[in-house]
KOLDOBA-917748 format. One record per atom (N, C-alpha, C): residue number from 1; atom name; x, y, z. Coordinates in steps of 0.05 Angstrom, whole numbers. Each point is the difference from the previous one (the first is absolute). Last residue first. Layout:
N
nr	atom	east	north	up
NUM	CA	X	Y	Z .
...
END
This chain:
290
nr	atom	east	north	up
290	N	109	423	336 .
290	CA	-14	-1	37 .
290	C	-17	-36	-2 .
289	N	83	26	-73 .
289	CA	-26	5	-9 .
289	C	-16	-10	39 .
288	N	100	44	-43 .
288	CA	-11	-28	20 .
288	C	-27	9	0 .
287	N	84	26	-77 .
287	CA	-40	8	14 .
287	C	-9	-25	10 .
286	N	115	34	-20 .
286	CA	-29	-13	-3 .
286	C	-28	17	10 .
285	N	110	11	-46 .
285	CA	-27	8	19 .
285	C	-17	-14	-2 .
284	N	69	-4	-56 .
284	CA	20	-4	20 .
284	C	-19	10	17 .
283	N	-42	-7	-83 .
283	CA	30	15	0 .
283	C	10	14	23 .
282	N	-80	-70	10 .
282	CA	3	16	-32 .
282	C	25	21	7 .
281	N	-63	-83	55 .
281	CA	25	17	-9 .
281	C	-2	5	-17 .
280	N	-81	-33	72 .
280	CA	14	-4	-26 .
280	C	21	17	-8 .
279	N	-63	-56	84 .
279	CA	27	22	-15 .
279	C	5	-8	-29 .
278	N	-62	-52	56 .
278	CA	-6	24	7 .
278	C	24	21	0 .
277	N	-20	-110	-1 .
277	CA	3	12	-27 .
277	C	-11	34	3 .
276	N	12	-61	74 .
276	CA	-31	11	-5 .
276	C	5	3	-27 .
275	N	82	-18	33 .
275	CA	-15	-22	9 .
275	C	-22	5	-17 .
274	N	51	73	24 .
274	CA	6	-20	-29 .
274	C	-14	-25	-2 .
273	N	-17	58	71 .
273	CA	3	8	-25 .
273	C	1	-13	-23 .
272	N	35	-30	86 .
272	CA	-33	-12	-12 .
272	C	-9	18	-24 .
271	N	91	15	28 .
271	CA	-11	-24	-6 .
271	C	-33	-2	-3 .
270	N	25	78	42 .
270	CA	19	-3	-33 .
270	C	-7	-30	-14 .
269	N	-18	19	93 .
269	CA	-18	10	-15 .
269	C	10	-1	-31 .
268	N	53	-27	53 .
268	CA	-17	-22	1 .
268	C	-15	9	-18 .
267	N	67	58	21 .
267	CA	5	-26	-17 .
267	C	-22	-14	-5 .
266	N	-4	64	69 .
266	CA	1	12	-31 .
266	C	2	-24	-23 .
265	N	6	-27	90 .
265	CA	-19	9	-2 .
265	C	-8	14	-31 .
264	N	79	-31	37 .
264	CA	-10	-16	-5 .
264	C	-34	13	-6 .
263	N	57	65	20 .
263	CA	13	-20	-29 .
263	C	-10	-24	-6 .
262	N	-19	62	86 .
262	CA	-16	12	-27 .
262	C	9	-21	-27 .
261	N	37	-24	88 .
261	CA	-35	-6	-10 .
261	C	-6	11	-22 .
260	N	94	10	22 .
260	CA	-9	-17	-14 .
260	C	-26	-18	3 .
259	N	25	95	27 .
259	CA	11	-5	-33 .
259	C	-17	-36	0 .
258	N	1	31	91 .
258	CA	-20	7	-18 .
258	C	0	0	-27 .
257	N	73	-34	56 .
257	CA	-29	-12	9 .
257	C	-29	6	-29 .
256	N	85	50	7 .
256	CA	11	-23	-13 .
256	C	-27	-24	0 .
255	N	6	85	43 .
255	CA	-4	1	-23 .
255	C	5	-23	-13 .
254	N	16	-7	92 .
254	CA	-32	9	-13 .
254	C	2	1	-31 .
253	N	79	-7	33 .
253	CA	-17	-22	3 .
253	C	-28	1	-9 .
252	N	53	79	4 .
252	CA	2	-22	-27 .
252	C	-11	-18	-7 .
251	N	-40	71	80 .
251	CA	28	-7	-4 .
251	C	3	-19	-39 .
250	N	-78	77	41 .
250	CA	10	-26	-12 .
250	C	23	-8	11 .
249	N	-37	88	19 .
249	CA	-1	-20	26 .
249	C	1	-34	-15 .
248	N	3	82	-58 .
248	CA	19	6	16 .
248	C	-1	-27	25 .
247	N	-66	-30	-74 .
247	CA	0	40	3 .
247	C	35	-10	12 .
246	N	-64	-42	-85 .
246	CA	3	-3	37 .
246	C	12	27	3 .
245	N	-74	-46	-78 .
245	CA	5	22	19 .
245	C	22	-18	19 .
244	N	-28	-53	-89 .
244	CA	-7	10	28 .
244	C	17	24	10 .
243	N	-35	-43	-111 .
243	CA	16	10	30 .
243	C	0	-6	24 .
242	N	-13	-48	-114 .
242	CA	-26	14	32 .
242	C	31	13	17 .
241	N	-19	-40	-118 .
241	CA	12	13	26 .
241	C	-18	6	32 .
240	N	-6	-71	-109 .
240	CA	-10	14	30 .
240	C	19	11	10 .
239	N	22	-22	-90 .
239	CA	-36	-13	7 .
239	C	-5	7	20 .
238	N	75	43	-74 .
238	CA	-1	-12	30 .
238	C	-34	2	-4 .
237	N	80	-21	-75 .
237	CA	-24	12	1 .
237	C	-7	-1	41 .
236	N	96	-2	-16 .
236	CA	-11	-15	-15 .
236	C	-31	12	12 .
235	N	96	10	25 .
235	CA	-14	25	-9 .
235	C	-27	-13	-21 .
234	N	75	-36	52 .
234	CA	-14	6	20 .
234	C	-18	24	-13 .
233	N	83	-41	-64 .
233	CA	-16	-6	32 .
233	C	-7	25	12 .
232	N	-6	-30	-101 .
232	CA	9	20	6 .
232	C	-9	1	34 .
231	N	-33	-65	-60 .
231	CA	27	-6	4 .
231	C	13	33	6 .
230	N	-85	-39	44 .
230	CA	7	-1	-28 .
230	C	32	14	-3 .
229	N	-91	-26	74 .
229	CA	24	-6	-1 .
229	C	3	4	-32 .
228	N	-87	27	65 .
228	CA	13	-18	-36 .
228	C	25	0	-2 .
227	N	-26	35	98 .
227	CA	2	9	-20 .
227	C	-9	-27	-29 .
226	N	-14	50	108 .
226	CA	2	-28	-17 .
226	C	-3	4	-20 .
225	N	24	67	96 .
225	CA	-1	-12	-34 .
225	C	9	-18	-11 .
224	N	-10	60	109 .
224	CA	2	-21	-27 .
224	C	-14	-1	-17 .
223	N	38	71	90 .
223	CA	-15	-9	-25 .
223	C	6	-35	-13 .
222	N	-1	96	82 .
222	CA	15	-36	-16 .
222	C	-3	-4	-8 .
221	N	-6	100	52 .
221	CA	-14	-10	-11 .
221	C	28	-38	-15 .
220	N	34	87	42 .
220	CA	-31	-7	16 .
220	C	-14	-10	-18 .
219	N	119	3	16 .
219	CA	-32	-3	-10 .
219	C	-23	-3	9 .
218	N	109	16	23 .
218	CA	-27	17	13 .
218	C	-28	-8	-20 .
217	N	97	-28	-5 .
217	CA	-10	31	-27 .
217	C	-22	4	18 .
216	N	34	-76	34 .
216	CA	27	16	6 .
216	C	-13	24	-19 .
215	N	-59	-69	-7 .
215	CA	10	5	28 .
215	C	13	31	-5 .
214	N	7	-50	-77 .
214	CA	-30	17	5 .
214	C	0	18	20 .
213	N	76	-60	-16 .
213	CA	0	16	-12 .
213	C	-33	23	0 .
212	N	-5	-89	34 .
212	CA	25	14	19 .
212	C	6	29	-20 .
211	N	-60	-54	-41 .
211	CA	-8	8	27 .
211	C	18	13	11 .
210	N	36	-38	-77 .
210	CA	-16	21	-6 .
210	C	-19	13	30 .
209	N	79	-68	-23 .
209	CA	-15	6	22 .
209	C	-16	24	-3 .
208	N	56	-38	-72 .
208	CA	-13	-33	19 .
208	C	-17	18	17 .
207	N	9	55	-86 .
207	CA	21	-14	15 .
207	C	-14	-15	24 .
206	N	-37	97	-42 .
206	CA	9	-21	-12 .
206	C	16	-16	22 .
205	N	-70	86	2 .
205	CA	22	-15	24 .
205	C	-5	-20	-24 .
204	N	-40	49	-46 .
204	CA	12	33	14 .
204	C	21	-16	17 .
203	N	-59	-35	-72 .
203	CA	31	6	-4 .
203	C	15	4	22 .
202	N	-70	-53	36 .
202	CA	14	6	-31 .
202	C	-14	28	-18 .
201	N	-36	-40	86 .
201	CA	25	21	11 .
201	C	11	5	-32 .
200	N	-76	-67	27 .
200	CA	-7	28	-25 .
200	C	18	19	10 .
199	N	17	-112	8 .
199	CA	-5	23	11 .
199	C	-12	19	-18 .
198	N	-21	-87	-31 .
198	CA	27	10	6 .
198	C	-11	22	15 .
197	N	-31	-88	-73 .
197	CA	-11	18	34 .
197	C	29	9	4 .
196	N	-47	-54	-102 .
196	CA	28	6	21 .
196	C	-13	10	24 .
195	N	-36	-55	-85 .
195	CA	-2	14	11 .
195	C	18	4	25 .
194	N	-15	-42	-100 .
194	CA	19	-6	20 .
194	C	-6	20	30 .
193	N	-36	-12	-99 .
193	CA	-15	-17	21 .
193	C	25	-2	19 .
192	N	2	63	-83 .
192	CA	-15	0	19 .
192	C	-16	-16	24 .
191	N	60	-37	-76 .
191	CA	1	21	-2 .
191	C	-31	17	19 .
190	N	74	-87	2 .
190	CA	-28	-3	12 .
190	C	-5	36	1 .
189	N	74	-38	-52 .
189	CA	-12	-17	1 .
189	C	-32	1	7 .
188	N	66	68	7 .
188	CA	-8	-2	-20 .
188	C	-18	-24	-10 .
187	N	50	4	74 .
187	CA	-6	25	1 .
187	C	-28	-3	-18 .
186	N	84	-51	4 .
186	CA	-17	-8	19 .
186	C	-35	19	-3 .
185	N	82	33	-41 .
185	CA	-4	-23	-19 .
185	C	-32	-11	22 .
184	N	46	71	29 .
184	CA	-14	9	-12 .
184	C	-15	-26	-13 .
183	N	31	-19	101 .
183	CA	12	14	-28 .
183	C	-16	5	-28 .
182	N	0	10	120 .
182	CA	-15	-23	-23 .
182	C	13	14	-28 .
181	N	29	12	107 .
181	CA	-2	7	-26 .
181	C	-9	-14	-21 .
180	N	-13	-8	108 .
180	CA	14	-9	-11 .
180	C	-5	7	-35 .
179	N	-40	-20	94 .
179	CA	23	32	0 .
179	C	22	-11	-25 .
178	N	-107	-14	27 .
178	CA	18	-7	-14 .
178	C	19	15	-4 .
177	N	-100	14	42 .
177	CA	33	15	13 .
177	C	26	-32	-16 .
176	N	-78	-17	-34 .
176	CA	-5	-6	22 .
176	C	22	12	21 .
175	N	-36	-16	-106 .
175	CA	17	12	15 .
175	C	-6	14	29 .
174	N	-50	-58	-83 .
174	CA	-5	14	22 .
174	C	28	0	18 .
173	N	-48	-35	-98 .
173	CA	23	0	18 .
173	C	-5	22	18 .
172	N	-68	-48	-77 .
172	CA	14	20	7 .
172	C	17	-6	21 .
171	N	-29	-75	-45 .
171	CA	-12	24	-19 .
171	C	8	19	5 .
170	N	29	-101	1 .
170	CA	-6	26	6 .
170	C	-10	17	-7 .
169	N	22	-100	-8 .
169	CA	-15	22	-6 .
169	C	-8	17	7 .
168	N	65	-65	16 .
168	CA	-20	10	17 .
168	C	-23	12	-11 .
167	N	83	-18	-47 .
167	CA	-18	-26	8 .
167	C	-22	2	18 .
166	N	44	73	-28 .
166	CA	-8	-11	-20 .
166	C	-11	-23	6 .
165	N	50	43	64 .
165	CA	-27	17	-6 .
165	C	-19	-13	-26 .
164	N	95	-33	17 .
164	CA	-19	-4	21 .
164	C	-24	3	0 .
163	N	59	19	-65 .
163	CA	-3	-22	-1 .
163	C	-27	-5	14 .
162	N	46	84	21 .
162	CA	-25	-1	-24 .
162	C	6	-25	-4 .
161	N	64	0	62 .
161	CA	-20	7	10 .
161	C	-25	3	-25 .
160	N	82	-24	-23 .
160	CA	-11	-28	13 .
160	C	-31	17	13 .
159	N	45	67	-44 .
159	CA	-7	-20	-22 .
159	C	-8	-30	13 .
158	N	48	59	54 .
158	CA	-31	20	-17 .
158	C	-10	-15	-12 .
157	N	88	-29	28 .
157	CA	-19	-7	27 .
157	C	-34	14	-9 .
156	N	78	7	-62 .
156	CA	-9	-24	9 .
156	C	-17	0	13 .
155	N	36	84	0 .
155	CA	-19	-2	-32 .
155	C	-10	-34	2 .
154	N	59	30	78 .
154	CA	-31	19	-5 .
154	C	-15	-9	-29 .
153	N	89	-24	47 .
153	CA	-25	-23	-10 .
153	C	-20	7	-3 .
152	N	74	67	18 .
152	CA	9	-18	-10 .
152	C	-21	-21	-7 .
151	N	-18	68	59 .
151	CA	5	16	-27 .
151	C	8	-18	-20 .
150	N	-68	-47	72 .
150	CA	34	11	9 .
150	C	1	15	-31 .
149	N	-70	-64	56 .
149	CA	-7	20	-14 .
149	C	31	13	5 .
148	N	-54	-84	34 .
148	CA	17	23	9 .
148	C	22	15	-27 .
147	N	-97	-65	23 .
147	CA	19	11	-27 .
147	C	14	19	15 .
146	N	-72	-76	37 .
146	CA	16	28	3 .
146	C	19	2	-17 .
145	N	-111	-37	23 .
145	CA	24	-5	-21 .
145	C	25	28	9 .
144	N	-101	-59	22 .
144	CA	21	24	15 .
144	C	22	-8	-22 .
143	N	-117	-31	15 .
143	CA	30	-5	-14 .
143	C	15	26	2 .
142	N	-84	-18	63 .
142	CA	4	13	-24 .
142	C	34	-11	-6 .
141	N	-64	-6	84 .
141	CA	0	-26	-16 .
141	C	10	15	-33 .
140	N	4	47	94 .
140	CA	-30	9	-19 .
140	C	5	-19	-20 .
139	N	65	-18	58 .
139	CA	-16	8	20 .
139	C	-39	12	-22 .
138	N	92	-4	-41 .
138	CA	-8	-24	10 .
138	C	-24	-13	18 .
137	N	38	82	-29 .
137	CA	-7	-4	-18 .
137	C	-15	-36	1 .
136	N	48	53	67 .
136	CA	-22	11	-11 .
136	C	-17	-10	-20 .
135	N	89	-30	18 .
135	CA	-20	-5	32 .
135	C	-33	5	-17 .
134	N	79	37	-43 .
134	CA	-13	-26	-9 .
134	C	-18	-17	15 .
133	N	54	87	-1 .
133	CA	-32	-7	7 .
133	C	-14	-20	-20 .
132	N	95	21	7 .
132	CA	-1	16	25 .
132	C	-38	-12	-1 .
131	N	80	-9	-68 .
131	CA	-28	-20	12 .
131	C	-1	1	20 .
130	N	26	71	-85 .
130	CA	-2	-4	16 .
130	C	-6	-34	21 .
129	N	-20	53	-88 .
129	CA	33	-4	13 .
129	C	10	-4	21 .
128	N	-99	-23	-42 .
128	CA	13	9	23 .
128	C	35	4	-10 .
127	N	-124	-36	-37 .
127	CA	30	7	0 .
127	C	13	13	10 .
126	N	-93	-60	-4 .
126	CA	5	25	19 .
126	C	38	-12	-11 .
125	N	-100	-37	-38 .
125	CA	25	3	5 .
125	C	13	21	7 .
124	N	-100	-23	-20 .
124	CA	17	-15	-1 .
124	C	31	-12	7 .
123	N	-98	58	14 .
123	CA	30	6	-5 .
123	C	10	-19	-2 .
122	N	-95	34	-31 .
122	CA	11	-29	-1 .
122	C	35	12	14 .
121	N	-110	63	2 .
121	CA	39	-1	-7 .
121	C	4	-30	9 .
120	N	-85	58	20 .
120	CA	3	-12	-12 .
120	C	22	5	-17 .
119	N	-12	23	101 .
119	CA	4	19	-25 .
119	C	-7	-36	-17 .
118	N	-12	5	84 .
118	CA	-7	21	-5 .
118	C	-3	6	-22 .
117	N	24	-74	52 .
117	CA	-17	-2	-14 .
117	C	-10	33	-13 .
116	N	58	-33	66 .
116	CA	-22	8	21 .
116	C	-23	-11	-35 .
115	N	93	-5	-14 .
115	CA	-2	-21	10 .
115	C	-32	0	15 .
114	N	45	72	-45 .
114	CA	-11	-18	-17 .
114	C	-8	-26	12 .
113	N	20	75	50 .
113	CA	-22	3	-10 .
113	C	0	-20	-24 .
112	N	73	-5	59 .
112	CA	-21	-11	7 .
112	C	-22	16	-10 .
111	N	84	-2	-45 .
111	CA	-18	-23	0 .
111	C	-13	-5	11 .
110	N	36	88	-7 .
110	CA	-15	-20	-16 .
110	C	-14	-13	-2 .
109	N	47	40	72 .
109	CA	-22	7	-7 .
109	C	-19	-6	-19 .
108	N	89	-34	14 .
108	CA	-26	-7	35 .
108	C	-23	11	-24 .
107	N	71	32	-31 .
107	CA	0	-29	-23 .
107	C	-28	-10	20 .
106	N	39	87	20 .
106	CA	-26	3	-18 .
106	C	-6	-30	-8 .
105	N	62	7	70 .
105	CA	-21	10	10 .
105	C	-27	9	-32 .
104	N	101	-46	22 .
104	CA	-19	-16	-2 .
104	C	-33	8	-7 .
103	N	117	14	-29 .
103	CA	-18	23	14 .
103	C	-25	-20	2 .
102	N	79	-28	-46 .
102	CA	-5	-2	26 .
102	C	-20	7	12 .
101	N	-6	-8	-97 .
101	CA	23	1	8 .
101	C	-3	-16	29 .
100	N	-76	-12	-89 .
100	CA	13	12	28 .
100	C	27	-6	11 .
99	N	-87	-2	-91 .
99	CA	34	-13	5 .
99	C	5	22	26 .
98	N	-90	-53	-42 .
98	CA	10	19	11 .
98	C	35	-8	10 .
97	N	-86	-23	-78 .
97	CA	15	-8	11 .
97	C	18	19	27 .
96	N	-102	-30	-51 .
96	CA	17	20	1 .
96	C	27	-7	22 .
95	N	-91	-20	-67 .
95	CA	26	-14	3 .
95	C	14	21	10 .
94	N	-109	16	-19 .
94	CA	27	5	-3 .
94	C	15	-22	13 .
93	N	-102	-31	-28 .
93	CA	18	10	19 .
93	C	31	4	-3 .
92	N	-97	-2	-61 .
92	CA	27	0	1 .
92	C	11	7	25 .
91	N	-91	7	-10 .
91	CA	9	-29	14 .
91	C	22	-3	-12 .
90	N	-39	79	-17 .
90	CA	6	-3	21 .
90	C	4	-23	7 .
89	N	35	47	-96 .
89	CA	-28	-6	7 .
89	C	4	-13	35 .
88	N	36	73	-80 .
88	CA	5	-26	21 .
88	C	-30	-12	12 .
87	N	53	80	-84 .
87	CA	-27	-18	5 .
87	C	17	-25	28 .
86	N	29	102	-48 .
86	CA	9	-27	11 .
86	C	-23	-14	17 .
85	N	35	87	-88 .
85	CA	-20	-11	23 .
85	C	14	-31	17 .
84	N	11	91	-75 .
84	CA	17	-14	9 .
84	C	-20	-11	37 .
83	N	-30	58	-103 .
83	CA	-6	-17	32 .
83	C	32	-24	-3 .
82	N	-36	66	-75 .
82	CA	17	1	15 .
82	C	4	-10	25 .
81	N	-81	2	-53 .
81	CA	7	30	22 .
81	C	26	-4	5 .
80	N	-30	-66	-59 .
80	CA	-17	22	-14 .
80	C	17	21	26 .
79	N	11	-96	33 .
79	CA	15	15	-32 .
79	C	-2	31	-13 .
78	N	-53	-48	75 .
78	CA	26	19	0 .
78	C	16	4	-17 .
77	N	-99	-30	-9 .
77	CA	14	24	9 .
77	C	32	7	2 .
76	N	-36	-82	-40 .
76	CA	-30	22	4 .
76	C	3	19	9 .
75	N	70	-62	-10 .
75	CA	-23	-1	-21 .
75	C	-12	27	-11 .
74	N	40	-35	97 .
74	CA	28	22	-23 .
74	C	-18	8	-28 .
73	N	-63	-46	55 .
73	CA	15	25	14 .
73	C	22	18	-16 .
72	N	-20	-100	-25 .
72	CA	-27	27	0 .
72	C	8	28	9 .
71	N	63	-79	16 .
71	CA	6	16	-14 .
71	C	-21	9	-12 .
70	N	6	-19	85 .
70	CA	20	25	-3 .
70	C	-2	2	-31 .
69	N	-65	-63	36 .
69	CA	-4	24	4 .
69	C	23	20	-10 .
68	N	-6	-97	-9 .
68	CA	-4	21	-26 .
68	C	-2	22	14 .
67	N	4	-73	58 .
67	CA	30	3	-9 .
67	C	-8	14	-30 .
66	N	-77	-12	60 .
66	CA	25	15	14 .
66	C	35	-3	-12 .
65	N	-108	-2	-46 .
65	CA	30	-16	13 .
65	C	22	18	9 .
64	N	-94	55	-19 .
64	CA	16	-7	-18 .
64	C	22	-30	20 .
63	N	-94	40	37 .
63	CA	2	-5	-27 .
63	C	32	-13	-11 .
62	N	-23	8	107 .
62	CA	-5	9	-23 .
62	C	13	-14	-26 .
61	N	-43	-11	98 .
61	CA	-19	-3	-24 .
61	C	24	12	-25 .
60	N	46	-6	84 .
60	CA	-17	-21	4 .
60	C	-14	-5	-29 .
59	N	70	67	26 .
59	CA	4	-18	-14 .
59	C	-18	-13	-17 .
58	N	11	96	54 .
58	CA	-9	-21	0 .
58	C	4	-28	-17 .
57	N	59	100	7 .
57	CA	-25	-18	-4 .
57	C	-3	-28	11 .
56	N	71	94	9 .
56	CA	-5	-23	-2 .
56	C	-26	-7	-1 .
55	N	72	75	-32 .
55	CA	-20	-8	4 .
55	C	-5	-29	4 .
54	N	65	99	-9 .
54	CA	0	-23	11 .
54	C	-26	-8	7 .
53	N	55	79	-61 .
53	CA	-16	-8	13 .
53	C	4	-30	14 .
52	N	39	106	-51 .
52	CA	3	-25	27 .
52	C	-17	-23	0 .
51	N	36	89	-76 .
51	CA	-16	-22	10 .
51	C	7	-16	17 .
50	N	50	97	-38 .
50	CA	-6	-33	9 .
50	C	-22	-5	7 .
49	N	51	89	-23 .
49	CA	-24	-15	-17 .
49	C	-6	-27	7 .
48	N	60	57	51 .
48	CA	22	-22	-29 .
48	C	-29	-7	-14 .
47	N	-25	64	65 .
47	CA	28	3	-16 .
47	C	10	-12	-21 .
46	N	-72	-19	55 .
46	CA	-13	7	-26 .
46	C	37	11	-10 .
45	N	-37	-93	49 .
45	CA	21	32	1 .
45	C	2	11	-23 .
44	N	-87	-65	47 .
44	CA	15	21	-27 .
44	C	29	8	5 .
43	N	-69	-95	41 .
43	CA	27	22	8 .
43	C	10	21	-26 .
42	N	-79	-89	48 .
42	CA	18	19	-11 .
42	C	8	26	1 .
41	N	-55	-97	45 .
41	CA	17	18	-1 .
41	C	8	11	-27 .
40	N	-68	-81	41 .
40	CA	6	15	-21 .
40	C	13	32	7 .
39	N	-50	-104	18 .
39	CA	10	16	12 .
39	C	13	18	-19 .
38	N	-59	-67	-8 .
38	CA	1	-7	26 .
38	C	10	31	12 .
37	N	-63	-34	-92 .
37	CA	31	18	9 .
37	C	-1	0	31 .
36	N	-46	-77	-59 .
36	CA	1	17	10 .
36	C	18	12	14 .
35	N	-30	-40	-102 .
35	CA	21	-2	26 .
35	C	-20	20	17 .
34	N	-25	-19	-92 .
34	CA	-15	-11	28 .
34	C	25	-3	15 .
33	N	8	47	-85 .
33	CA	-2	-40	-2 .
33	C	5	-12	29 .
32	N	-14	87	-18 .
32	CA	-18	-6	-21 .
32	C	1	-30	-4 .
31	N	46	56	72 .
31	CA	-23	-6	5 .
31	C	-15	-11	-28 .
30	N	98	13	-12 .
30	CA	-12	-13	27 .
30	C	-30	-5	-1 .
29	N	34	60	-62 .
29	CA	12	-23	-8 .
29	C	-7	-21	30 .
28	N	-23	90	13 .
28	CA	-20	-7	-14 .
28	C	15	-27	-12 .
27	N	55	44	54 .
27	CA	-21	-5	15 .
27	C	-27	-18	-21 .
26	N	85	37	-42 .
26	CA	4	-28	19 .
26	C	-34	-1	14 .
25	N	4	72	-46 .
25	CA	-5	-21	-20 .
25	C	10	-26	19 .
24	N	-25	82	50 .
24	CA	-23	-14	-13 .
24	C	11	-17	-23 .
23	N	77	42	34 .
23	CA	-14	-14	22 .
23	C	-24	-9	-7 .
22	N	43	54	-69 .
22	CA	16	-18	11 .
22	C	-9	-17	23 .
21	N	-25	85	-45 .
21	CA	-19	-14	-4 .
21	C	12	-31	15 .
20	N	56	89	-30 .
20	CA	-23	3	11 .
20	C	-19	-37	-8 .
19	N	111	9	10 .
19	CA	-21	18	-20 .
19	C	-29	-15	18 .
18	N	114	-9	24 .
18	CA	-28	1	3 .
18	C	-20	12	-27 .
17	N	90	-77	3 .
17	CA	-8	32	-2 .
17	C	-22	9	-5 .
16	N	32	-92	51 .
16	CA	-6	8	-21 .
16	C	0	33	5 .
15	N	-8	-97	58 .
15	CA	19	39	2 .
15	C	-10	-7	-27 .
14	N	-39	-76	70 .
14	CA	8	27	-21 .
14	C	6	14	-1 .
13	N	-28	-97	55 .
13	CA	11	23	0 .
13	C	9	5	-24 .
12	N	-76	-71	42 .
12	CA	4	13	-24 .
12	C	22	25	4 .
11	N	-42	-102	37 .
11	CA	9	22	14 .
11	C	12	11	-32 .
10	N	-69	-74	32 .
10	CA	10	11	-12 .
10	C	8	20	7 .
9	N	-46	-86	56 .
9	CA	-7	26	-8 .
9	C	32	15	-24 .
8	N	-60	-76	64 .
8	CA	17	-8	-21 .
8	C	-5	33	-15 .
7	N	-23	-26	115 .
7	CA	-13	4	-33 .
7	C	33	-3	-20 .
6	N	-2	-4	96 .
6	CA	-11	-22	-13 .
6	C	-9	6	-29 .
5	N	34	66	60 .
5	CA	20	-10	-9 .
5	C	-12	-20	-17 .
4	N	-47	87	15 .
4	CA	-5	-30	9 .
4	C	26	-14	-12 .
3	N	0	110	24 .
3	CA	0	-25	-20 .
3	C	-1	-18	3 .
2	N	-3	98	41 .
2	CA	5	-22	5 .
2	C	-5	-25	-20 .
1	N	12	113	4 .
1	CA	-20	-22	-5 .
1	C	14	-27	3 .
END
């Protein structure tokens, strides 16, 4: 379903532990003070007994101020069911910052869907160990900053960088093939708003040339994964995977071609996800809501 961007609309995600009746009390807390539900997903895992949901409404006619709704809601329901929830609303536009090495082809991809207008997102600032694409950065009118990043100025150079994010107001971070270790402290700051892209060769090919290592094992299939970054690397909740098929008539190049459409590609999708407020985490897994 498609959604009039022009409307002023509320966005509702929930976990809680399921019991019977849970969707008619959000649904009925909406329609009794004249919202209308635009859109509406949820999700049981009945294993862990969970509750999913994700709902957005109409703004226009309703009843309660938009700065009492979360706390009616906690009030009126989520207190009582255990609700762990997160209220936004759509004329908040995310702050999102992206940090890139050398590699150019997901940072392109970015900014020209934020630049086409695609996504409602503010970027403000593009970070680098790099100043290999400051061109880039220049060229889409965005502030460039390079921190070269060493085992020795790592805890300084972290702390000028969250400065950074702080003045920017950031909201989430977007790792942009960043070949470069983020530290727990860093980490912790922006707890599920860091999202990563990487090959899907991990565990099996580790190290700089995972293609060349693919190659040489004969793989028929490539992969990527965008993850929530957290302090145990490359094992953080994952938001999108996709493949492709190759065969014997690849060479590396190829593979090397095809890895990094699927990375910008995977990535992106990862981003607007988050964008839409359409993931939620709960113990190192999410539920990307369609």
């Amino acid at each position: 379903m498609t959604i009039d961007k022009s409307k002023s609309t509320a966005i509702l995600l929930i976990h809680c532990p399921d019991q019977q009746g849970l969707l008619a009390l959000v649904t009925e807390f909406i329609n009794t003070n004249n919202g209308n539900i635009l859109y509406l997903d949820q999700h049981v895992d009945r294993e862990e007994k969970l509750f999913y949901m994700r709902v957005e409404w109409d703004l226009s006619n309703f009843n309660i101020p938009k700065n009492k709704i979360a706390d009616y809601f906690a009030t009126l329901i989520g207190q009582k069911n255990q609700m762990t929830f997160e209220l936004h609303f759509s004329e908040e536009k995310p702050r999102m910052a992206i940090f890139v090495s050398k590699m150019s082809h997901c940072l392109f991809d970015l900014l020209a869907r934020y630049t086409s207008g695609e996504w409602n997102v503010e970027i403000p600032v593009i970070i680098s160990n790099h100043p290999d694409m400051a061109d880039v950065a220049r060229r889409f009118d965005i502030e460039y900053h390079v921190f070269q990043v060493t085992k020795d100025n790592k805890e300084e150079l972290e702390a000028q960088e969250i400065a950074l994010m702080e003045k920017h107001k950031i909201d989430f971070i977007v790792l942009a093939r960043y070949m470069q270790i983020i530290s727990d402290d860093f980490i912790t700051h922006f707890p599920n708003r860091i999202i990563n892209i990487h090959h899907s060769f991990l565990p099996a090919f580790v190290g700089a040339k995972p293609y060349h290592a693919a190659y040489e094992r004969g793989v028929k299939i490539i992969g990527a994964t965008s993850h929530y970054v957290t302090t145990e690397l490359d094992a953080g909740p994952i938001i999108k995977q996709e493949v492709a098929h190759v065969s014997h008539k690849d060479t590396v190049n190829d593979l090397i071609a095809k890895g990094r459409d699927l990375e910008k590609i995977v990535l992106s999708k990862a981003v607007n996800k988050h964008i839409e407020r359409k993931i939620l985490v709960y113990n190192n897994r999410t539920v990307v809501f369609s």
